[in-house]
C-alpha positions in Angstrom: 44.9 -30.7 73.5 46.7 -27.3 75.3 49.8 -27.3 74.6 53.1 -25.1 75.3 55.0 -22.6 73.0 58.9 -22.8 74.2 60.9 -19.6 73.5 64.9 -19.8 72.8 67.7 -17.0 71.6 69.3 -18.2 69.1 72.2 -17.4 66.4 70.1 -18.6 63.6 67.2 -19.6 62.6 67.6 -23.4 63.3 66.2 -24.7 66.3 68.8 -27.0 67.4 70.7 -28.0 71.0 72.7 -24.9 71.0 69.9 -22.4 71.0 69.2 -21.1 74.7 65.9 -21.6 76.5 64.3 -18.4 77.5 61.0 -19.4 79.2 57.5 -21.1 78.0 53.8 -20.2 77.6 50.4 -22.3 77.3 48.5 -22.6 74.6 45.1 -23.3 74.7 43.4 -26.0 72.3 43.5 -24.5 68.8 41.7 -26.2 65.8 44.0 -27.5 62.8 45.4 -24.6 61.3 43.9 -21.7 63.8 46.1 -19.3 65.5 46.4 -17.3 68.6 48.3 -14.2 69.7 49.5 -14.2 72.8 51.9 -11.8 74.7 54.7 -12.9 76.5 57.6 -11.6 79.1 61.0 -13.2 78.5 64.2 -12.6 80.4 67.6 -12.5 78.6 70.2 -14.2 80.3 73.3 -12.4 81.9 76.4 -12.3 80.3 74.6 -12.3 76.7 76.6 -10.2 74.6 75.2 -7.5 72.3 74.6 -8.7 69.0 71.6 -9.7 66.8 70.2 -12.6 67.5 66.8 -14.6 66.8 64.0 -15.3 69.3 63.1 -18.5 68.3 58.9 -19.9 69.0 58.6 -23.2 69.2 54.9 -24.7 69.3 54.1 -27.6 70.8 57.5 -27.4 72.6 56.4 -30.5 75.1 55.1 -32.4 71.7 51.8 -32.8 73.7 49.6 -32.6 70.4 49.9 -35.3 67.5 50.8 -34.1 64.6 51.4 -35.0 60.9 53.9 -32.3 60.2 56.4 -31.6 63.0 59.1 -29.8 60.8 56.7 -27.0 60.9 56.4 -25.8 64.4 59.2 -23.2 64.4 59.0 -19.5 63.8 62.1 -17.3 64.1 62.0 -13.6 64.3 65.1 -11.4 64.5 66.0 -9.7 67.7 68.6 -7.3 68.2 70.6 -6.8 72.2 72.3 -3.5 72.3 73.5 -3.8 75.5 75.5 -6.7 77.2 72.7 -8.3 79.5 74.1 -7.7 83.2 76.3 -4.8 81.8 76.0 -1.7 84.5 73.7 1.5 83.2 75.4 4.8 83.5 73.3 7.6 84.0 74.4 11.3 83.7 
């Protein structure tokens, strides 16, 4: 079945309750282990302060497919905010 991938900022790379939720995107139906790259547009929320971070991907965020393994649908990549999201931009 089409399912979603769920995107969150987190401070590690554990997908737990603390991680925040930054938006979603379907997937088509993909055969057992196929892939697909998709591009994506997330918004950070204000008030996030600068620091590195880690955009977790979370397929099958909905848990719309069955699946034997779901300890495996998490893939974290490191991201790094240099500026305080919301923080004014000074031009000179």
């Amino acid at each position: 079945p089409a399912t979603e991938t769920w995107f969150y900022l987190s401070a590690d790379t554990v997908f737990d309750a603390g991680d925040v939720y930054l938006g979603r995107r379907a997937v088509g139906a993909l055969a057992r282990g196929a892939s697909e790259t998709l591009t994506t547009t997330l918004a950070v929320p204000e008030g996030t302060a600068a620091a590195r971070y880690y955009l977790l991907a979370v397929a099958d965020g909905g848990e719309a497919a069955s699946e034997g393994h779901e300890d495996n649908n998490v893939k974290a990549r490191p991201v790094t905010i240099t500026v305080p999201v919301g923080a004014p931009m000074v031009q000179n």
